[in-house]
C-alpha positions, 0 to 999 in steps of 0.5 A: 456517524462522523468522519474521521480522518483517515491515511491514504497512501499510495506507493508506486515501486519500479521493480527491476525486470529480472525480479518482477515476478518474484517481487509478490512473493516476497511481500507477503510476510509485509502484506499480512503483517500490515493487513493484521495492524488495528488501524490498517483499513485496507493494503492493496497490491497492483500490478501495472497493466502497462509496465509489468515492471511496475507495482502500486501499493494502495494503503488506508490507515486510521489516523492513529493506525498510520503512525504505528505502521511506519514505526512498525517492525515488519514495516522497517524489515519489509523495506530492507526486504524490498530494496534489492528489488528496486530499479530506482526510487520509488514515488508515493502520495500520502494524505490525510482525508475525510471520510471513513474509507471507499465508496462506491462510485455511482457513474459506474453503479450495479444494479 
């Protein structure tokens, strides 16, 4: 099959301490939302084993499946839902790229 391109976004969200904890709750009207989308591959949520403050989001999208997240509603209200949580902007890296999703990473193969 050929590849196709495909959406990777990746967010880092600074989550103010007092809320952190909550901060998962409050995402999962977002999360089902986006994981129900037709061109949603995957949507992600981590949490920084460093900084407990900290989230990563880790998003796949089809090409066409990235435009209709972000003009979404459940994209616009799940934003405004974040933002009280927020300690200060966060950071993100979009790219389109080649391929159709993960693979596996051979360095560390199971038999």
């Amino acid at each position: 099959m050929k590849d196709t391109p495909v959406q990777i976004v990746n967010v880092r969200f600074y989550v103010k301490p007092e809320l952190a904890d909550e901060f998962p709750s409050a995402l999962t009207e977002l999360t089902e939302a986006t994981r129900n989308e037709p061109g949603n591959l995957w949507y992600h949520w981590s949490r920084s084993i460093d900084d407990p403050n900290e989230y990563v989001v880790l998003e796949g999208y089809t090409d066409d499946g990235f435009m209709a997240h972000a003009t979404s509603e459940h994209f616009r209200t799940g934003g405004a839902l974040i933002q009280p949580f927020l300690s200060r902007t966060p950071d993100i890296i979009a790219r389109q790229v080649e391929g159709e999703g993960w693979d596996q990473l051979s360095v560390l193969a199971v038999d």
